[in-house]
C-alpha positions as CSV (number, residue, x, y, z in Angstrom):
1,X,0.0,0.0,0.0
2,X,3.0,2.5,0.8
3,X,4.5,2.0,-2.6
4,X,1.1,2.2,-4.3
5,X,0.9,6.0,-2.5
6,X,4.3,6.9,-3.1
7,X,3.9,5.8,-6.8
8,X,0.8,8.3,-6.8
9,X,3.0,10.9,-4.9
10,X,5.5,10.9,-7.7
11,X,3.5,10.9,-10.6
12,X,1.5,13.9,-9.2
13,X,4.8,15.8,-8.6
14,X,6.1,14.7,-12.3
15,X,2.7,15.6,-12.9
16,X,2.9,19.0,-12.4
17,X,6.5,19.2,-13.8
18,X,5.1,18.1,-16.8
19,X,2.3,20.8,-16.8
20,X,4.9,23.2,-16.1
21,X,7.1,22.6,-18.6
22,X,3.9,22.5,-21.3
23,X,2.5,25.8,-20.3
24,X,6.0,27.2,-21.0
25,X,6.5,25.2,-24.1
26,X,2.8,26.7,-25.0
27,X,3.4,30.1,-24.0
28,X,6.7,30.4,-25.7
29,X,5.2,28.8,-28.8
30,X,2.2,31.4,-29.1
31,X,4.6,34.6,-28.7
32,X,7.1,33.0,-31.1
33,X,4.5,33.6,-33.7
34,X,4.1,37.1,-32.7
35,X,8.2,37.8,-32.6
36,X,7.9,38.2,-28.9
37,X,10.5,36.4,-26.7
38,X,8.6,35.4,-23.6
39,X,10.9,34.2,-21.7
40,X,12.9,37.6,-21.2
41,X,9.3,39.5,-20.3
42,X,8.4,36.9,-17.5
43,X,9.5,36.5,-14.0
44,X,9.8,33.5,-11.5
45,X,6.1,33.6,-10.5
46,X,4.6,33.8,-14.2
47,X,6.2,31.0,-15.3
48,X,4.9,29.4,-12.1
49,X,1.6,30.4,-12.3
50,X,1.4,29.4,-16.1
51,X,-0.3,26.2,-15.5
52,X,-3.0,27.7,-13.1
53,X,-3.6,30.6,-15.8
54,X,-3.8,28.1,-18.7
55,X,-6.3,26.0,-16.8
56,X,-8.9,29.1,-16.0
57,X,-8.4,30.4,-19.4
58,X,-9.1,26.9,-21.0
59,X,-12.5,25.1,-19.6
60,X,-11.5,22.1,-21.7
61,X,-8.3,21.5,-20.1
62,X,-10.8,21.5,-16.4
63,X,-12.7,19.3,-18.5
64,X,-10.3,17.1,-19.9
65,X,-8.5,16.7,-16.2
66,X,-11.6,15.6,-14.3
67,X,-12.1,12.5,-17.2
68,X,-8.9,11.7,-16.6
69,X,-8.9,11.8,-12.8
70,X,-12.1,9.8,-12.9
71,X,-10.7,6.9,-15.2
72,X,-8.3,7.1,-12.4
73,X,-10.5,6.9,-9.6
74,X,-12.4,3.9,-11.7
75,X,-8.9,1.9,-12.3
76,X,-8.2,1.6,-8.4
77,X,-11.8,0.5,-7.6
78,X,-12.1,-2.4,-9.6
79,X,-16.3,-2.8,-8.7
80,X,-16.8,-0.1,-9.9
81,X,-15.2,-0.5,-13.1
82,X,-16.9,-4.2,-12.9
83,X,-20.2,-2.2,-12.9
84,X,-19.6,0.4,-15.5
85,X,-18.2,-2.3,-17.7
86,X,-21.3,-3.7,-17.5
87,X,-19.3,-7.0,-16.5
88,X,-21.2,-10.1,-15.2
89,X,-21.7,-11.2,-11.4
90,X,-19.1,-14.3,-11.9
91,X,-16.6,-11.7,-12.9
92,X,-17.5,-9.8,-10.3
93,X,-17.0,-12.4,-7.5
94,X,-13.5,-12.5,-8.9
95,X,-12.7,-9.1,-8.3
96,X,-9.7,-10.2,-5.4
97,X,-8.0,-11.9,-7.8
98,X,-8.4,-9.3,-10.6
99,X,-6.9,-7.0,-7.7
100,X,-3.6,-9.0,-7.2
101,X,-3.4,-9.0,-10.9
102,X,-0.6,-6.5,-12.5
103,X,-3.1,-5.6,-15.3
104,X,-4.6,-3.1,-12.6
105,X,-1.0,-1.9,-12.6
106,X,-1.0,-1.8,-16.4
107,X,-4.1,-0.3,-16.4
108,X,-3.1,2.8,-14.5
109,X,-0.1,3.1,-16.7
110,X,-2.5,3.2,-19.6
111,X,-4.0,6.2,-18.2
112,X,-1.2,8.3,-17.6
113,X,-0.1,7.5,-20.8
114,X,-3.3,8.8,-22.2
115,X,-2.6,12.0,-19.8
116,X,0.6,12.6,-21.3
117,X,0.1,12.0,-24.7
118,X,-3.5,14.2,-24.4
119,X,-2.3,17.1,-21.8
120,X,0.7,17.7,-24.7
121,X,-1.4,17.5,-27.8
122,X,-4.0,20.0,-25.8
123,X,-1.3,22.5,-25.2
124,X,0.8,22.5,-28.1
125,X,-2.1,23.1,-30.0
126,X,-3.3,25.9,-28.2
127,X,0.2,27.6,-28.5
128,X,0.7,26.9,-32.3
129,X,-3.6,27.3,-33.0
130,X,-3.2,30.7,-31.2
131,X,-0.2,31.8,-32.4
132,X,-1.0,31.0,-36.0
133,X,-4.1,32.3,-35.9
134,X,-3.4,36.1,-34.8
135,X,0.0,35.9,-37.0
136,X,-2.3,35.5,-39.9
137,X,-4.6,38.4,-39.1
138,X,-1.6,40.8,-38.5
139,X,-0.4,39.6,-41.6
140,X,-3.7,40.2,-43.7
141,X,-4.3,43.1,-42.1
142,X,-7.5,41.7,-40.2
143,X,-6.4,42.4,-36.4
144,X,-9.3,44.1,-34.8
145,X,-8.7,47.0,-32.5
146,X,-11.3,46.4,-30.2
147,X,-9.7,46.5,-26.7
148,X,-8.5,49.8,-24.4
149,X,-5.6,50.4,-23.0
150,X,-5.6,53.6,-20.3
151,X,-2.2,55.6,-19.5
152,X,-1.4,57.1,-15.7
153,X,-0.9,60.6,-17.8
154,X,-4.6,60.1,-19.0
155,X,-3.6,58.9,-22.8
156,X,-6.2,56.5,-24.1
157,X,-5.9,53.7,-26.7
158,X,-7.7,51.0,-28.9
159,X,-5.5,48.0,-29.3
160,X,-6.0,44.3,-29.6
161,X,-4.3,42.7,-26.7
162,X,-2.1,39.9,-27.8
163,X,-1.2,39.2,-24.1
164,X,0.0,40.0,-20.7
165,X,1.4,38.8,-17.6
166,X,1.8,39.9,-13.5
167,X,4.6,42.6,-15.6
168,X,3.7,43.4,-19.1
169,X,1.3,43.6,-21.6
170,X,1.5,43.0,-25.2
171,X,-0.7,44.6,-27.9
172,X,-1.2,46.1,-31.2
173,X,-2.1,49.7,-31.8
174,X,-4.9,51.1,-33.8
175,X,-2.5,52.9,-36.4
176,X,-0.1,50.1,-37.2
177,X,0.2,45.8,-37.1
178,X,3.0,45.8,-35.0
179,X,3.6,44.0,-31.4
180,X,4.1,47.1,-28.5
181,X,4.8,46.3,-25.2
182,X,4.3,48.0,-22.0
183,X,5.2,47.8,-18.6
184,X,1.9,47.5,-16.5
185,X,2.9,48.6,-12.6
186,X,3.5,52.8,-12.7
187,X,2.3,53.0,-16.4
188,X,-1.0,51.8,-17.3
189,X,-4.1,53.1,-15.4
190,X,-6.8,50.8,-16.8
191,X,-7.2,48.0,-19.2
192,X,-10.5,46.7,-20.9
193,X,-10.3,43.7,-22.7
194,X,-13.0,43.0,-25.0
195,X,-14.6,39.0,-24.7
196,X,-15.4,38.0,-28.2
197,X,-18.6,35.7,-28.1
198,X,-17.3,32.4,-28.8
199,X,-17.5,28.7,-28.3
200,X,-16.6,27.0,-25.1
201,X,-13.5,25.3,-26.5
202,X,-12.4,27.9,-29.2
203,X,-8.9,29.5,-28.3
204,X,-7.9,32.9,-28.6
């Protein structure tokens, strides 16, 4: 039983490793597209808070963790997943040997397998769906300038926000298709971001 925790304490702590190093991977993947070097415009806590931000920004990836943790929570209780299987009572009575089996093992390796392979697909398309998506429209000319940026002096703007962190924020004025960036503490009063009307899952 203590190697059975400790096996779940690990993979939760690679677990969020992994998470980590995706939402940096995504992050830098989405400004690359824009020319913007991320990494040298974020501090120690953005890049640890980049998991958290990705997950509130992206319902699916809530939605996607909670199937996962519940295939989880299926694989260690074996009547359960008797019962969902729609498995037959004689199976059933065999559940303590199914139990000492190492397919339940196998099993849970299956699943973080899934995890892995599903978490990275999720995130590097986000970064390279995002970031190819908004290249295009400065490109063609189609960025819309629907956001507002307030100044501390009392200078107003309409941009499109590109993105920000705890630090800076990136957009693109109204007069040109280029990527500005500005500090946020001391220098910008206000910021309204405009929330296009979209589907649940649709990225930025």
């Amino acid at each position: 039983m203590k190697i059975a925790e400790r096996k779940i304490q690990d993979l939760l702590s690679l677990g969020y490793l992994y998470i980590l190093f995706l939402g940096i991977l995504k992050n830098t993947i989405y400004y690359w597209f824009v020319g913007v070097n991320i990494l040298n415009y974020s501090s120690v806590m953005d890049v640890l808070l980049t998991p958290i931000s990705t997950l509130t920004e992206k319902p699916a990836t809530l939605v996607f963790l909670f199937i996962i943790t519940f295939l989880f929570y299926i694989s260690k209780n074996t009547k359960l997943f008797a019962k969902l299987s729609k498995k037959s009572k004689a199976k059933e009575d065999s559940i303590t040997q199914v139990e000492k089996n190492p397919t339940s093992h196998q099993r849970l390796d299956s699943i973080v397998g899934i995890a892995v392979i599903g978490l990275g697909a999720f995130y590097l398309g986000i970064g390279i769906g995002s970031g190819d998506k908004i290249a295009k429209q400065i490109q063609n000319n189609e960025v819309k300038k629907i956001d507002h940026i307030q100044y501390m002096d009392g200078e107003e703007k309409n941009v499109k926000i590109v993105g920000e962190n705890s630090s800076y924020i990136f957009f693109i004025e109204d007069d040109n298709n280029f990527i500005s960036i500005s500090p946020i503490s001391g220098v910008v009063k206000r910021i309204q971001k405009h929330k296009e009307k979209s589907k649940l899952f649709k990225n930025n």
